[in-house]
ROSE-4610 file (N, C-alpha, C; in Angstrom, 1 decimal, always signed):
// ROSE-4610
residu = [X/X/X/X/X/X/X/X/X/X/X/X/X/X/X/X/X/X/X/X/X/X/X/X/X/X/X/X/X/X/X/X/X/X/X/X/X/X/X/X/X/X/X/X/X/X/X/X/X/X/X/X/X/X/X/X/X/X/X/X/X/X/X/X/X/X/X/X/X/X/X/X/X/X/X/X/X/X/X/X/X/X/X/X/X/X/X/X/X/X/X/X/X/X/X/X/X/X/X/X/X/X/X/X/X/X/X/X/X/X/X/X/X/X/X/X/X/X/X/X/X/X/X/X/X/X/X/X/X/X/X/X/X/X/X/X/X/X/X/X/X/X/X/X/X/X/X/X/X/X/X/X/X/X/X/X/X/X/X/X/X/X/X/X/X/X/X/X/X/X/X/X/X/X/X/X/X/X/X/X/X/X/X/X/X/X/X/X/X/X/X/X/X/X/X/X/X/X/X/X/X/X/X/X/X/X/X/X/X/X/X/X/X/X/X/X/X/X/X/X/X/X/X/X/X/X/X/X/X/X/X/X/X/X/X/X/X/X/X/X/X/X/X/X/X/X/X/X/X/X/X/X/X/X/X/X/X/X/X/X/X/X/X/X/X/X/X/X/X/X/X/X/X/X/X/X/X/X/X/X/X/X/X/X/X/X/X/X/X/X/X/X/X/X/X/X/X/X/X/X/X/X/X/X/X/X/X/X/X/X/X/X/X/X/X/X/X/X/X/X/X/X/X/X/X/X/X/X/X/X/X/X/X/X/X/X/X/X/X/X/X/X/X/X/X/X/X/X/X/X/X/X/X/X/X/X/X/X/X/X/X/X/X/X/X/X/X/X/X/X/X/X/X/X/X/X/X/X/X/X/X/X/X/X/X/X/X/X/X/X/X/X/X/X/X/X/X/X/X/X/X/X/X/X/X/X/X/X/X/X/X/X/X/X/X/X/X/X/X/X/X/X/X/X/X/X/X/X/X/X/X/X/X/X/X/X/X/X/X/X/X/X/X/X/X/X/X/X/X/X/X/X/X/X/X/X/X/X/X/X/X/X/X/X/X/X/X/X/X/X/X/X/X/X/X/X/X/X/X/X/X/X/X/X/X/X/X/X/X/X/X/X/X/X/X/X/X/X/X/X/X/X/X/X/X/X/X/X/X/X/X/X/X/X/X/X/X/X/X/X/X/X/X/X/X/X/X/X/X/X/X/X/X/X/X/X/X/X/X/X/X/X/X/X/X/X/X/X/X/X/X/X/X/X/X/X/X/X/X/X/X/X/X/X/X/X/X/X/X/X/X/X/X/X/X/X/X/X/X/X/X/X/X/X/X/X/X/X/X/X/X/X/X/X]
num = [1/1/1/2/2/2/3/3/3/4/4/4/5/5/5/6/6/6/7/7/7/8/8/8/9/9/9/10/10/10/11/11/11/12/12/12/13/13/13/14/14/14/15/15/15/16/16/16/17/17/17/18/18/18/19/19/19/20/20/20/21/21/21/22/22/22/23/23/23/24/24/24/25/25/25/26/26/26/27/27/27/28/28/28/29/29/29/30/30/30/31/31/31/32/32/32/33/33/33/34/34/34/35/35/35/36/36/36/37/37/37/38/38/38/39/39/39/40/40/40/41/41/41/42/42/42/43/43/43/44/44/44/45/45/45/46/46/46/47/47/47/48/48/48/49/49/49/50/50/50/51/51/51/52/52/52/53/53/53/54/54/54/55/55/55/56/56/56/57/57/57/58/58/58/59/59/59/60/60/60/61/61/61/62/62/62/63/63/63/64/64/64/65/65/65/66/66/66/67/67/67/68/68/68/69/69/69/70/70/70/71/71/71/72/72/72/73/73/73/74/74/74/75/75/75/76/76/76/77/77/77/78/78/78/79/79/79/80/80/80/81/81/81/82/82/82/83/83/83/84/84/84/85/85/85/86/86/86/87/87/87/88/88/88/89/89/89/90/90/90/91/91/91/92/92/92/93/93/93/94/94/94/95/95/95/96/96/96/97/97/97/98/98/98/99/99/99/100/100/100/101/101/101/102/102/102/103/103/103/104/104/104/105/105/105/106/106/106/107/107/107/108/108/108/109/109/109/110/110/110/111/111/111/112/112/112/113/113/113/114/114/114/115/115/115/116/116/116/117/117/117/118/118/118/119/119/119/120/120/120/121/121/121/122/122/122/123/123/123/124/124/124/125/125/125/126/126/126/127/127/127/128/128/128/129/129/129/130/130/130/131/131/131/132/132/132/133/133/133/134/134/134/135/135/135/136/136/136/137/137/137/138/138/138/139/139/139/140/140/140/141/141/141/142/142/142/143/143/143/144/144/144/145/145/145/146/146/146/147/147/147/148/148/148/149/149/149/150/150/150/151/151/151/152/152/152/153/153/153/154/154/154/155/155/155/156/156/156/157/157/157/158/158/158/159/159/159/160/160/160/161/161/161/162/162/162/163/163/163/164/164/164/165/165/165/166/166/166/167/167/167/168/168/168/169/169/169/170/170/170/171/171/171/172/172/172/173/173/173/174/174/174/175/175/175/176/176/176/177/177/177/178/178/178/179/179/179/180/180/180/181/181/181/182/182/182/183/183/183/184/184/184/185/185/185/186/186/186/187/187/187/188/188/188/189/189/189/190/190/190/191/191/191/192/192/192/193/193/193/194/194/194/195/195/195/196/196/196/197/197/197/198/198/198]
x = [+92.9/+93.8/+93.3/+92.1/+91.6/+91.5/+91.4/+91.4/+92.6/+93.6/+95.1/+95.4/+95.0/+95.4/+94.7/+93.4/+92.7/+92.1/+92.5/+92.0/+90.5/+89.5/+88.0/+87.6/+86.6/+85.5/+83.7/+83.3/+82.0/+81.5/+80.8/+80.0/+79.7/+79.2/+78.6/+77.0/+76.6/+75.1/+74.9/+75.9/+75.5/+76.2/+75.8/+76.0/+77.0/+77.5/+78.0/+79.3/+80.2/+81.7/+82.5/+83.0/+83.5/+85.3/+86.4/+87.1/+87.7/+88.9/+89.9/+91.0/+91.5/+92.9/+93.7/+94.7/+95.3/+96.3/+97.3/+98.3/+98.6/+99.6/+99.3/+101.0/+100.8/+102.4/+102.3/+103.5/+103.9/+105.0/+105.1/+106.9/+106.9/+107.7/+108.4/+110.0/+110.4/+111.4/+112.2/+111.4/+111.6/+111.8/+112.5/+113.2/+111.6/+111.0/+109.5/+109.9/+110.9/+111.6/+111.4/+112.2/+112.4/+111.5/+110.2/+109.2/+108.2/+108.5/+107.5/+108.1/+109.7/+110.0/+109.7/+109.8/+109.7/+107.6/+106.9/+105.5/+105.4/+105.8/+105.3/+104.3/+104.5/+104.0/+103.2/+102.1/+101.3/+102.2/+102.9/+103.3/+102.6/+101.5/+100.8/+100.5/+100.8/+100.4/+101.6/+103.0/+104.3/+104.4/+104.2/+104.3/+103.5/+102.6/+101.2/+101.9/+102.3/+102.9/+104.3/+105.4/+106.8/+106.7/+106.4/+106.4/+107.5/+107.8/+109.0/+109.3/+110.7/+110.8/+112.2/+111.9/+112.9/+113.5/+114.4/+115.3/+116.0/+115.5/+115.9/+117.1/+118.1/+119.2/+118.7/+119.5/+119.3/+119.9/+119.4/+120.4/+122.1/+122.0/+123.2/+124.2/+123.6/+124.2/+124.7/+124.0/+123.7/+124.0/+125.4/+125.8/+126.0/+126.2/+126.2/+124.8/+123.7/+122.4/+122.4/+122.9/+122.7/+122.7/+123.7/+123.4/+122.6/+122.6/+121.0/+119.8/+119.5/+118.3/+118.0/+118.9/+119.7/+119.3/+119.5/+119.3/+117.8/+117.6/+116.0/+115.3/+115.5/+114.5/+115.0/+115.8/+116.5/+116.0/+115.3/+114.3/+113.3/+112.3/+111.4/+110.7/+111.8/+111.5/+111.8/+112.7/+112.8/+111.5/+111.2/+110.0/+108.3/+108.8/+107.4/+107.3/+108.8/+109.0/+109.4/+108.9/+109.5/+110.9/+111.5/+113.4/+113.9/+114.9/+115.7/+116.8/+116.9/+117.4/+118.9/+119.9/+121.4/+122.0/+122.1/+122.7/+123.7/+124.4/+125.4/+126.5/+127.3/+129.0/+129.6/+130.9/+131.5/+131.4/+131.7/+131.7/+130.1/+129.4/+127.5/+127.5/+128.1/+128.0/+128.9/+130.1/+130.7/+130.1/+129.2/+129.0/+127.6/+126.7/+125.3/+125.7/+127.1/+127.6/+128.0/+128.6/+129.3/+128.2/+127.0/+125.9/+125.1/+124.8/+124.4/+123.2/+122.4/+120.7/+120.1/+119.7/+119.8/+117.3/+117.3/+115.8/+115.4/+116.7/+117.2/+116.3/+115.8/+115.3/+114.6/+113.2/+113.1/+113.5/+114.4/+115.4/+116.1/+116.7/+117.3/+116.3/+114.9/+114.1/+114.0/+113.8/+113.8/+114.6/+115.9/+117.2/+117.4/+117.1/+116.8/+115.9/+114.8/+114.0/+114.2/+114.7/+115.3/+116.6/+117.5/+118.8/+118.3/+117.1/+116.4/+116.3/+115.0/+114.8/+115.5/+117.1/+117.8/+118.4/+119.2/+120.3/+119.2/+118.2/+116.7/+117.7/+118.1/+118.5/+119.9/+120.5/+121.9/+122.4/+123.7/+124.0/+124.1/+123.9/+124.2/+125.1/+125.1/+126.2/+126.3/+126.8/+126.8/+126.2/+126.1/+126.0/+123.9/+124.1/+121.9/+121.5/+122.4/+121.5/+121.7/+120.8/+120.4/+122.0/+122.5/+123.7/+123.2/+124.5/+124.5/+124.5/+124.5/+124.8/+126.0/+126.3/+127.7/+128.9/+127.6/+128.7/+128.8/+128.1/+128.5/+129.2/+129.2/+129.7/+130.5/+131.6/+132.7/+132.2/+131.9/+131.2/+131.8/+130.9/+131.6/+132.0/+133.1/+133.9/+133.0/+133.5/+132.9/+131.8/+130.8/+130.2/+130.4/+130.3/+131.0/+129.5/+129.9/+128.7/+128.3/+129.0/+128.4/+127.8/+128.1/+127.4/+126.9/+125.0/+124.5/+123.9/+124.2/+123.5/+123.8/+125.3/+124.8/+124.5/+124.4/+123.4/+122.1/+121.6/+120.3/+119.9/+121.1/+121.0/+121.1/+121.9/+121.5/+120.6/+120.0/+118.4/+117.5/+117.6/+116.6/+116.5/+117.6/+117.7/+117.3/+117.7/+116.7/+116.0/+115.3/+113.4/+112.6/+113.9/+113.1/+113.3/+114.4/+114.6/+113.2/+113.1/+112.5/+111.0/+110.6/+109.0/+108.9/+110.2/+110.4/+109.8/+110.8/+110.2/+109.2/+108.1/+106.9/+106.4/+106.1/+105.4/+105.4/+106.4/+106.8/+106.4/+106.3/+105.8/+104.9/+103.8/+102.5/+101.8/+102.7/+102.0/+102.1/+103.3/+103.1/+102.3/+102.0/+101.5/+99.7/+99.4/+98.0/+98.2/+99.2/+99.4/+99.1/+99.6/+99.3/+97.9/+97.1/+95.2/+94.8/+95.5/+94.9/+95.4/+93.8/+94.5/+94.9/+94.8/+95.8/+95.9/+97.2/+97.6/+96.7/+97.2/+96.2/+96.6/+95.6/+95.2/+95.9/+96.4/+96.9/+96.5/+96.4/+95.8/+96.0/+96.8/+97.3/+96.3/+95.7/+94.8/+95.5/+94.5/+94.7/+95.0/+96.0/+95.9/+94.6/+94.5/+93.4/+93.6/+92.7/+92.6/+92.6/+92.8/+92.9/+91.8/+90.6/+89.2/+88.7/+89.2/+88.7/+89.3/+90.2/+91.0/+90.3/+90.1/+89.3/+89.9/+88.9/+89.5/+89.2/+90.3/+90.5/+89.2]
y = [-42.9/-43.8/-44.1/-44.4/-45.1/-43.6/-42.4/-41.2/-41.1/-41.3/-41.1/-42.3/-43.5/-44.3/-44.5/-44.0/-44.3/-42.7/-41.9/-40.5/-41.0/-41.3/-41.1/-41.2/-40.7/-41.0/-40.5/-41.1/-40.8/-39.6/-38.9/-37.6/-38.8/-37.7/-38.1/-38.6/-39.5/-39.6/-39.8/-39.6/-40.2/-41.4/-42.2/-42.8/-42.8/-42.0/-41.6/-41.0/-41.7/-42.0/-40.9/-40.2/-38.6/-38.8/-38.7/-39.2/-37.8/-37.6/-36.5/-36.5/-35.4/-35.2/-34.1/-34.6/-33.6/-35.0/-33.8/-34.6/-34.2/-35.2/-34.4/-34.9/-32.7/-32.5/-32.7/-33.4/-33.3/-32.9/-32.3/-31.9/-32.5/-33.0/-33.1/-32.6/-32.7/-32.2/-33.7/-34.6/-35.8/-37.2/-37.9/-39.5/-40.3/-40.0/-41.0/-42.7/-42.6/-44.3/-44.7/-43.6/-44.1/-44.0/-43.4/-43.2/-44.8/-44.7/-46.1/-47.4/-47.5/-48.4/-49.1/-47.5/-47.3/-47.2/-47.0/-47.4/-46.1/-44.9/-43.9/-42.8/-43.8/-43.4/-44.6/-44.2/-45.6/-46.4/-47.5/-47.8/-47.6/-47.8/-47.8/-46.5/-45.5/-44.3/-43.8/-43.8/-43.7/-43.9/-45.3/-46.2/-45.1/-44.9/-44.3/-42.6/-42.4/-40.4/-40.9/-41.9/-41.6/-42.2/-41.3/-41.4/-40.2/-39.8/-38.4/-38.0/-38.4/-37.4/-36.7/-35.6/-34.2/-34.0/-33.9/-33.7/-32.6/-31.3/-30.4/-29.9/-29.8/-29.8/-28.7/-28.5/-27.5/-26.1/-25.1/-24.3/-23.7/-24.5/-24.5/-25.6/-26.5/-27.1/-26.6/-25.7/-24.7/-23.4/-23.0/-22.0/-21.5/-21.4/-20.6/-20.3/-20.4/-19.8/-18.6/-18.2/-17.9/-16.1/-16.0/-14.2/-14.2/-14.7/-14.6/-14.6/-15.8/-15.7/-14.1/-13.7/-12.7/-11.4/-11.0/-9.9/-10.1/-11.5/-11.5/-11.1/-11.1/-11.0/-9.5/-8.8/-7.4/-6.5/-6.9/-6.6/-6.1/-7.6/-7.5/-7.3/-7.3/-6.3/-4.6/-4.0/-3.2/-2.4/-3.0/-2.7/-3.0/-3.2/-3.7/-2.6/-2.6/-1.3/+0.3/+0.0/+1.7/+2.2/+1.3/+1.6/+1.3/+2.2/+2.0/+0.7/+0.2/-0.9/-0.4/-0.6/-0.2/-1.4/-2.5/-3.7/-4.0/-4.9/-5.7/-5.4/-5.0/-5.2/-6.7/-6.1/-7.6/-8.7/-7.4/-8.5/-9.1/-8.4/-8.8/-10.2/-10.0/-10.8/-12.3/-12.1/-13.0/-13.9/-13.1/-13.8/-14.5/-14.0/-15.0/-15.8/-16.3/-17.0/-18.1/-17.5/-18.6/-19.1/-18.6/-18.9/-20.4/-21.1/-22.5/-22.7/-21.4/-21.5/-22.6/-23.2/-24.3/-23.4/-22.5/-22.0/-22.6/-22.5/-22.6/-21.1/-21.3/-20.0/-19.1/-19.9/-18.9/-18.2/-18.7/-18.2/-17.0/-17.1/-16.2/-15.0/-15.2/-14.1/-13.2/-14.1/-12.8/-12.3/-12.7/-11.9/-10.7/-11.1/-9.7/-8.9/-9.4/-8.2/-6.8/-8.2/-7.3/-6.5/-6.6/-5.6/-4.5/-5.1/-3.9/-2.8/-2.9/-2.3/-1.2/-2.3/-1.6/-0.8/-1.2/-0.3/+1.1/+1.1/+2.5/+2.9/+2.1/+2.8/+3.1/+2.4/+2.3/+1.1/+0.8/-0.1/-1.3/-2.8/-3.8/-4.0/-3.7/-4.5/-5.8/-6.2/-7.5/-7.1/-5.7/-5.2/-5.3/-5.4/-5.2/-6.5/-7.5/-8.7/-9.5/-10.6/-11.0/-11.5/-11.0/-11.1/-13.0/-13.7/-15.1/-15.7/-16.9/-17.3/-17.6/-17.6/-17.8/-18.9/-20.0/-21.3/-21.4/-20.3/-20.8/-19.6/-17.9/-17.6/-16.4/-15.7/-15.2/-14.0/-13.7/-12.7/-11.7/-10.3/-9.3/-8.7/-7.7/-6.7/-6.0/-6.2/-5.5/-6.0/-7.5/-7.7/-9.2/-9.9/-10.9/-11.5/-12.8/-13.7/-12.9/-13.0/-11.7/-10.5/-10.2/-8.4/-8.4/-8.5/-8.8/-7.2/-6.1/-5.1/-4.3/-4.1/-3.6/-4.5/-5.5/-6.7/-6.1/-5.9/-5.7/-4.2/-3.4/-2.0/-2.0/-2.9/-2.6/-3.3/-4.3/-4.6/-3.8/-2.9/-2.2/-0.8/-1.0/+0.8/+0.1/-1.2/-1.6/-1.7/-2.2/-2.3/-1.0/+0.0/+1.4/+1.7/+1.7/+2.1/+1.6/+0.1/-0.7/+0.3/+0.6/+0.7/+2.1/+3.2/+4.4/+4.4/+3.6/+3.7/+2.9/+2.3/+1.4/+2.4/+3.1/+4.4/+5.3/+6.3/+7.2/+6.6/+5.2/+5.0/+4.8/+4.4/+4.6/+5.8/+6.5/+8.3/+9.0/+8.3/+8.7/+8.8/+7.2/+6.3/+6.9/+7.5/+8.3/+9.5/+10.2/+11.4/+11.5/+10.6/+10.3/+10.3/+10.1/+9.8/+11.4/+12.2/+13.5/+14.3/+15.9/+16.6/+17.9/+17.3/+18.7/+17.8/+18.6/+18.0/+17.7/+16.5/+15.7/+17.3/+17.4/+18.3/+18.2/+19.3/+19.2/+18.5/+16.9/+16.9/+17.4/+18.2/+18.6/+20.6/+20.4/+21.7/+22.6/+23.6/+24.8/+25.8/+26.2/+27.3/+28.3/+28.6/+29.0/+30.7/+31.5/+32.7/+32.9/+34.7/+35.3/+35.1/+35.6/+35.9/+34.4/+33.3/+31.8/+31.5/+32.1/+31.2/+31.7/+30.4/+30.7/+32.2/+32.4/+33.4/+33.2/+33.7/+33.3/+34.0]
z = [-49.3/-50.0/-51.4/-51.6/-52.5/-53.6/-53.5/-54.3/-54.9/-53.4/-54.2/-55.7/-55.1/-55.9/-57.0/-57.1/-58.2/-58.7/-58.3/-58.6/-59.0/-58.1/-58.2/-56.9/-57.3/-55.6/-56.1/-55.3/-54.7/-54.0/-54.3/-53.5/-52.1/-50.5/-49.8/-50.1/-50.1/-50.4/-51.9/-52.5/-53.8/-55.1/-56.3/-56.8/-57.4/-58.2/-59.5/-58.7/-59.3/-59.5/-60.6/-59.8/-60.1/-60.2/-61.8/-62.1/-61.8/-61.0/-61.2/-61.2/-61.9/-62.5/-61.6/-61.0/-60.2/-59.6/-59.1/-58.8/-56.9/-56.2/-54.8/-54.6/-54.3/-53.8/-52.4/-51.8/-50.7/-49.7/-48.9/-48.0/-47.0/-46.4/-45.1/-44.2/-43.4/-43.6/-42.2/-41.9/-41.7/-42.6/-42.1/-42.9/-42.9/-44.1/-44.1/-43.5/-44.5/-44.2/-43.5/-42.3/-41.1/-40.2/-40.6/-39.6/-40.3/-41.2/-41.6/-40.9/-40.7/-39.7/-38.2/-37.8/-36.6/-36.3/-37.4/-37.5/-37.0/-36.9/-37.2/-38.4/-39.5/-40.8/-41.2/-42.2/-42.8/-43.7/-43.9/-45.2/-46.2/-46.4/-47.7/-47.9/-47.5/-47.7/-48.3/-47.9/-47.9/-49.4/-49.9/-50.9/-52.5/-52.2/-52.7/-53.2/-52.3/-52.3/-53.2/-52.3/-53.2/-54.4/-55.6/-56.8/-57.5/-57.5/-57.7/-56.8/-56.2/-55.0/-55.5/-54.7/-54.7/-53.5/-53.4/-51.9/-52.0/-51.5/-51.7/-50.0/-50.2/-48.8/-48.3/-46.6/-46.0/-46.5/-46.1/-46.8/-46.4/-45.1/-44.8/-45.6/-46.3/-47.2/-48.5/-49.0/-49.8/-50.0/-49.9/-49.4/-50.8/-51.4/-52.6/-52.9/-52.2/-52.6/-51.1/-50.3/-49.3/-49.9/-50.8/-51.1/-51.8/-52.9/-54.0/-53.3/-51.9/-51.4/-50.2/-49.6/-48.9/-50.0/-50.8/-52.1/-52.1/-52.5/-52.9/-51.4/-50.2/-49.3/-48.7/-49.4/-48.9/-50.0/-50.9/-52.2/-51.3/-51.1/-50.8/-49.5/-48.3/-47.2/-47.2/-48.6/-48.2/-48.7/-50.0/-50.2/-49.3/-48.6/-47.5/-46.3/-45.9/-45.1/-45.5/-46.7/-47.5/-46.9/-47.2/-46.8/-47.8/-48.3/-49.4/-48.8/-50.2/-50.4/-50.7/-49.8/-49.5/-50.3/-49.5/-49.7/-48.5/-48.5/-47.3/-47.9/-46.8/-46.8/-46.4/-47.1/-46.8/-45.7/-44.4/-43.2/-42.6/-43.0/-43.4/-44.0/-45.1/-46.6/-45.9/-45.5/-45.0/-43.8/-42.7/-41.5/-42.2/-42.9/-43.6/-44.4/-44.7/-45.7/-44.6/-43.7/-42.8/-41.0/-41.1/-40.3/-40.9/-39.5/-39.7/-40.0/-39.8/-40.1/-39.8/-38.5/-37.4/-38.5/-38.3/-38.9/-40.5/-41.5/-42.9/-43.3/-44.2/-45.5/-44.5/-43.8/-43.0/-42.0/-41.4/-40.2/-41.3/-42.5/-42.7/-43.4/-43.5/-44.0/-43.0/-41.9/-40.4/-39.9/-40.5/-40.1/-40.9/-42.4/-43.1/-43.0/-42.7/-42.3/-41.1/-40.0/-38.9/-38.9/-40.2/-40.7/-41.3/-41.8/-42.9/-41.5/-41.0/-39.9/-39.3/-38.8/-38.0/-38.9/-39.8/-40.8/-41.1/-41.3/-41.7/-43.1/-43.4/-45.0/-45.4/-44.4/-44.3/-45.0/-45.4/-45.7/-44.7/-44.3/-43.8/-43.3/-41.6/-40.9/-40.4/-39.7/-39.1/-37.4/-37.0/-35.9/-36.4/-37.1/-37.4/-37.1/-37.3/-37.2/-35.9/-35.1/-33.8/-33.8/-32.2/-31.7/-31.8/-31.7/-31.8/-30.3/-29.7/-28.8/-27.9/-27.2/-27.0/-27.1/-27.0/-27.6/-29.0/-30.0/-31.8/-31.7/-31.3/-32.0/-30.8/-31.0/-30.4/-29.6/-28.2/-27.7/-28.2/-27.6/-28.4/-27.7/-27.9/-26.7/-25.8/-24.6/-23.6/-22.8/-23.4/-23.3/-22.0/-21.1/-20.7/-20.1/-19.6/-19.2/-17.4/-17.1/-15.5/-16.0/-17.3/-16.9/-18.3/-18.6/-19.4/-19.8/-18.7/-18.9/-20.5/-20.8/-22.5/-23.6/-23.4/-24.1/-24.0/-22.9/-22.9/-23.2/-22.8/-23.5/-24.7/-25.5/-26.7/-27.4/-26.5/-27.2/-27.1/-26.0/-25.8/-27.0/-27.0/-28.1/-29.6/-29.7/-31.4/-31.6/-30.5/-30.1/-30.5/-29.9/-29.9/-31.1/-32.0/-33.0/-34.0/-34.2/-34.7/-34.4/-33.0/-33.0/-33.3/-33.3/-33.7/-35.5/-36.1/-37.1/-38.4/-37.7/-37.6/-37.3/-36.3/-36.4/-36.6/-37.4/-38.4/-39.6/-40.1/-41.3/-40.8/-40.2/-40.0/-40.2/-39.6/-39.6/-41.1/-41.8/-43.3/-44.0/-43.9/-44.9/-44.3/-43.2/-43.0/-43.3/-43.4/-43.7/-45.6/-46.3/-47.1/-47.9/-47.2/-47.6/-46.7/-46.5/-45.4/-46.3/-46.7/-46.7/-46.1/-45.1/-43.9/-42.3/-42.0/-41.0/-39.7/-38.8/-37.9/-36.8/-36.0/-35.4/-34.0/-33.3/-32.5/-31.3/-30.7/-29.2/-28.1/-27.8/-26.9/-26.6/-25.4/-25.2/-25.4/-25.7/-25.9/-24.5/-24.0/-23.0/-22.8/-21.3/-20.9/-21.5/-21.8/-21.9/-20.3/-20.2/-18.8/-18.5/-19.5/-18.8/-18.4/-19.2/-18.8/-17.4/-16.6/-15.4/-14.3/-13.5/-12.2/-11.4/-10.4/-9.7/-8.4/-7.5/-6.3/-5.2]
């Protein structure tokens, strides 16, 4: 307390009073207020930090940043995954515009990453990103609450898709530092003269 408020302190074990300059950022994404009411928070600590505060909304409040942030992390995953960078179609572009992101920024980085993925260099459907729940959003044909099987069939084919190509880029990206191909593991057939005899 006494650093924050007076930017100085004391070494352990020693005399001399050490003056610093620095400032201390803070986040929460809770009502301090209301935690200092309820004696959840120190008051005097509360008091001490709110000196500028920024209140930055969710970003479902924020919907006009939802494509700019969406481009910016469709940049930077495609470049992480060596996938060319397509972009989103409308009906893409429309459902991340009109999604509640209950996650905010990060919820939506991991939804890009995982379209990057699926789409492998395709342009952005609405079919790449995590099917929704059924009380926010409209099941999809064919799909009903009794019969979860092509739900689960088609989780299972993106999984594969997904770990298909994680390891095609893996094999590159070693192929890359080799110069000649990784060697066959698989044996070699027996010669005649090598096969037992009866």
């Amino acid at each position: 307390m006494r650093v924050i408020q007076e930017h100085s302190f004391e070494r352990v074990g020693g005399n001399e009073t050490i003056e610093g300059n620095f400032r201390v950022i803070a986040a929460t994404n809770r009502d301090l207020e209301a935690c200092v009411q309820e004696k959840l928070f120190r008051e005097d600590l509360f008091y001490r930090l709110n000196v500028v505060r920024i209140s930055v909304p969710a970003l479902r409040e924020r919907r006009s940043d939802i494509v700019l942030l969406a481009e910016h992390f469709l940049r930077l995953c495609s470049e992480k995954n060596n996938v060319p960078a397509v972009g989103f179609s409308e009906d893409a572009i429309l459902m991340l515009q009109t999604y509640s992101y209950p996650g905010n920024v990060r919820e939506l980085e991991n939804m890009i990453e995982r379209a990057v993925l699926m789409a492998r260099g395709r342009v952005i459907m609405p079919s790449h990103f995590p099917s929704r729940d059924a009380s926010s959003e409209r099941a999809e044909p064919g799909i009903s609450e009794g019969n979860s099987e092509p739900a689960i069939s088609q989780s299972r084919c993106g999984i594969r898709e997904i770990l298909d190509h994680k390891r095609t880029l893996g094999f590159r990206r070693k192929q890359n530092g080799r110069s000649r191909p990784p060697a066959d593991p698989s044996p070699a057939p027996l010669q005649e003269n090598d096969r037992l005899q009866d």
